[in-house]
C-alpha positions in Angstrom: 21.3 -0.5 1.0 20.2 0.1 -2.5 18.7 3.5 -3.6 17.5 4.0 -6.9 17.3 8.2 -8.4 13.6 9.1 -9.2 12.7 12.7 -10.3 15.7 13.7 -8.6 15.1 12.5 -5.0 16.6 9.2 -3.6 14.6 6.2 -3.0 15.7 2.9 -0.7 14.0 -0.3 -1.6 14.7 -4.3 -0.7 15.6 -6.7 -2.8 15.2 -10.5 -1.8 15.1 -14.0 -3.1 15.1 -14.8 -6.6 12.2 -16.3 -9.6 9.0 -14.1 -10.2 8.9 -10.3 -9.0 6.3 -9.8 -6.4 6.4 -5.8 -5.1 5.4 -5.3 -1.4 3.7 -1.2 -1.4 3.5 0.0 2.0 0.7 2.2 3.4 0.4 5.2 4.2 1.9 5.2 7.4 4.4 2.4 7.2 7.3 1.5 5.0 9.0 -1.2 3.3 9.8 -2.5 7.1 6.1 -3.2 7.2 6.8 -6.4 5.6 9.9 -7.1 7.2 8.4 -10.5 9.0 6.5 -11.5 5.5 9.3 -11.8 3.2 11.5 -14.6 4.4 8.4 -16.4 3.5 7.7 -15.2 0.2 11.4 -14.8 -0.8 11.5 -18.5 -0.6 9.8 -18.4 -3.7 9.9 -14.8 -5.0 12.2 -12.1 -5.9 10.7 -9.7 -3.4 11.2 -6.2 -4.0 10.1 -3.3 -1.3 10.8 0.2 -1.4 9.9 3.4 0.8 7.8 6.0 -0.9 9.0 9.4 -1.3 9.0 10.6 2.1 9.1 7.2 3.9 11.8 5.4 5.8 15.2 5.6 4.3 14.1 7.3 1.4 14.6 11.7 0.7 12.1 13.8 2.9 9.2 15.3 1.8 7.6 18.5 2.9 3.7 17.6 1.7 1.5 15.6 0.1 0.2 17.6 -3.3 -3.7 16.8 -4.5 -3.3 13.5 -6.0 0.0 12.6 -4.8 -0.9 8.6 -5.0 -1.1 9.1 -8.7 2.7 10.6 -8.6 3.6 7.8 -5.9 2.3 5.3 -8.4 4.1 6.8 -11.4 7.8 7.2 -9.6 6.9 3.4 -8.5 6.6 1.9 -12.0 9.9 4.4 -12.8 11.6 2.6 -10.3 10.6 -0.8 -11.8 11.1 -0.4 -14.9 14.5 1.2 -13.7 15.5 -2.4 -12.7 13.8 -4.5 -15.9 12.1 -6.7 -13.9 9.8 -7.2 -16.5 5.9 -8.0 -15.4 5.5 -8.2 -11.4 3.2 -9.6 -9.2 1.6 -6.8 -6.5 0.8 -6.9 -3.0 -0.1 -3.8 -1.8 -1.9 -2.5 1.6 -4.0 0.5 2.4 -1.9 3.7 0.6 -0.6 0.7 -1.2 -3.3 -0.8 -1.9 -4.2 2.3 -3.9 -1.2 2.7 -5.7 -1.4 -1.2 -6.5 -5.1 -0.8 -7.9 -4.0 2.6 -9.8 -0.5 0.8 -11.1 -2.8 -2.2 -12.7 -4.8 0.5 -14.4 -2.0 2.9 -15.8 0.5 0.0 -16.5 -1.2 -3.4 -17.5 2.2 -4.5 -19.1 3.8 -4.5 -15.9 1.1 -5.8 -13.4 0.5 -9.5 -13.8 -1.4 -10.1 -10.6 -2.7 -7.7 -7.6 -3.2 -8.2 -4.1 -5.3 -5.4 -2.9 -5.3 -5.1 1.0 -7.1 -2.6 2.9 -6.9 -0.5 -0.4 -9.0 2.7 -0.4 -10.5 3.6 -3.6 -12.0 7.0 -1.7 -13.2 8.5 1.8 -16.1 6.9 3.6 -17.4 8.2 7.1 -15.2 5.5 8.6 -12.2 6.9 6.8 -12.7 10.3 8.1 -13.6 8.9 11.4 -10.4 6.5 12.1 -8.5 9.1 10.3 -9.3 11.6 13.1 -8.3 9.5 16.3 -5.0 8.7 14.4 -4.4 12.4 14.5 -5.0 13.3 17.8 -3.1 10.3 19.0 -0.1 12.1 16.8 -0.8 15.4 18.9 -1.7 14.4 22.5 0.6 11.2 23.0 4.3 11.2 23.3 4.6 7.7 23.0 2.9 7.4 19.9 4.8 10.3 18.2 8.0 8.5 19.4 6.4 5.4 18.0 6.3 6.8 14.6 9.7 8.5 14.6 10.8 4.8 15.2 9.2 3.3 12.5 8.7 6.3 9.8 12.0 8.1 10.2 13.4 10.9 11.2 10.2 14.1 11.2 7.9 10.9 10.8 5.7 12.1 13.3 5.8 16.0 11.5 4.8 14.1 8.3 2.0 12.1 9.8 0.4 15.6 11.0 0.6 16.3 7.0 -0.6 13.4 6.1 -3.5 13.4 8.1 -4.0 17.4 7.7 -4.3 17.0 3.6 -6.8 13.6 4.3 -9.0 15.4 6.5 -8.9 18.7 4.6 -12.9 19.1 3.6 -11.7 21.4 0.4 -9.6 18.7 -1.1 -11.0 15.7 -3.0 -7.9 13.4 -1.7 -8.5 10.4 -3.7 -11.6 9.1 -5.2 -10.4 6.1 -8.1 -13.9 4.2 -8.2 -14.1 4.8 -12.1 -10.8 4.0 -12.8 -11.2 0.7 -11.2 -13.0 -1.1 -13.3 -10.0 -0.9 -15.8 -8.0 -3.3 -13.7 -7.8 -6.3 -15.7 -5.3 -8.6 -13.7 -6.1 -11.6 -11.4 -6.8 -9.9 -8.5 -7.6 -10.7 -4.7 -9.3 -7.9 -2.6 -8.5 -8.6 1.2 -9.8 -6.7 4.0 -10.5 -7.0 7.8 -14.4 -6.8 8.5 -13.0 -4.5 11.7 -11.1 -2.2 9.2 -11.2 0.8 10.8 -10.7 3.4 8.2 -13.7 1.1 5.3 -16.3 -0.6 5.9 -17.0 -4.1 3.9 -19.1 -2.6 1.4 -15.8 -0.8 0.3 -13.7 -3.8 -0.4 -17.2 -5.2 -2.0 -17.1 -2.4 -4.4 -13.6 -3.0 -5.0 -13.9 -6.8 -6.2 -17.3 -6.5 -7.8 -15.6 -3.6 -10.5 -12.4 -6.1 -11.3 -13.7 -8.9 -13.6 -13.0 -12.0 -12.1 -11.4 -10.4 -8.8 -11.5 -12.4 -5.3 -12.8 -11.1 -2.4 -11.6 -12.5 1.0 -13.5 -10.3 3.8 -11.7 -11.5 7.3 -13.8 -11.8 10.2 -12.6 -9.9 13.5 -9.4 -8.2 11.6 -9.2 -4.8 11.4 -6.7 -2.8 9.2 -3.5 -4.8 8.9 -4.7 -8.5 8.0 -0.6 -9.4 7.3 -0.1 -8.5 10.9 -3.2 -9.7 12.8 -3.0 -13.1 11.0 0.4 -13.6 9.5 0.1 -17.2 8.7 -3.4 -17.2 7.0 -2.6 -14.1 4.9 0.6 -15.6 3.8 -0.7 -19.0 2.8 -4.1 -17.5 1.5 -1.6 -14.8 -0.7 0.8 -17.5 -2.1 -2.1 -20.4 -3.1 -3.9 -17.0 -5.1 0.1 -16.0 -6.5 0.4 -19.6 -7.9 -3.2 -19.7 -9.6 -2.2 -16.3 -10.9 0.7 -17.7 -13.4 
């Protein structure tokens, strides 16, 4: 299990498959595990690399999320590649991801040569708050989804969900808003999102692709928030045919 020292703490990534780096970035409430069923299928072709954010999975603990902690996220992530001289790598990113993906392309353009953007959020909509809320109660009133989330998060993953959600829903905090920085991106990109997401509404992945030059937009009818879950197969072939364009 390969760890990899970043500003001190310790953090666990996956490394699969050989050829051109393509980096999986997990959400917000997932880890590199979330992409445990995808990468047999891009390793084939791909050196895959995965990690688990600071806080996540197998990686240290962490006791909060400070006001613009993506920014951070995305600066220990390019750390941690340049770290293993990959050279430029190819991103797929979703939700949290997503984010760090879209702000990675910006602040690093010699080591982003394509970006998938999935689910990305670029700031809070109604819909955010609104999904953002049930999440959290289910956290507090359900013992099966706590438990859920211990499983898949780690151990205290359901403690850090509650912090999670706490500094998203906090009204005195401006969490993440990255809409002028997005028109920097200047990689092939491909903006993917579920026309069910639950936490955006279309017009945010919209706004997304219509501020990258050139950027594809594939909206997904009756999907909601995790388009690599809900339809495996189309996302994977859909993701590799816009990887190979993206030489």
């Amino acid at each position: 299990m390969p760890h990899a020292t970043i500003r001190g703490y310790q953090m666990y990534y996956e490394d699969h498959g050989q050829g051109e780096p393509l980096v999986f970035l997990h959400g917000g409430m997932a880890t590199s595990a979330d992409f445990a069923a995808l990468i047999p299928t891009f390793a084939e072709r791909y050196r895959v690399l995965a990690n688990d954010r600071w806080g996540y999975g197998r990686s240290s603990r962490r006791d909060g999320f400070a006001q613009g902690y993506l920014w951070q996220d995305t600066a220990d992530t390019a750390a941690w590649l340049d770290g293993l001289n990959v050279g430029r790598v190819h991103v797929v990113g979703h939700s949290d991801g997503g984010s760090a993906g879209l702000l990675l392309a910006v602040t690093r353009p010699d080591l982003v040569r394509s970006l998938v953007a999935v689910a990305a959020h670029t700031h809070s909509e109604p819909r955010t708050i609104a999904g953002l809320q049930h999440l959290q109660r289910l956290v507090r009133t359900s013992p099966g989804y706590r438990a859920a989330l211990e499983r898949h998060l780690g151990p205290g993953g359901a403690a850090m969900a509650e912090v999670w959600y706490a500094h998203w829903l906090d009204p005195t905090r401006i969490t993440l808003d990255i809409r002028a920085e997005v028109s920097r991106v200047r990689c092939p990109t491909l903006v993917i999102q579920g026309e069910g997401d639950e936490f955006a509404t279309p017009a945010h992945a919209e706004g997304i692709a219509n501020a990258i030059p050139g950027a594809e937009l594939w909206l997904i009818p009756n999907c909601r928030h995790t388009p690599h879950h809900e339809c495996r197969q189309a996302f994977s072939e859909r993701v590799l045919a816009f990887l190979a364009r993206a030489q």
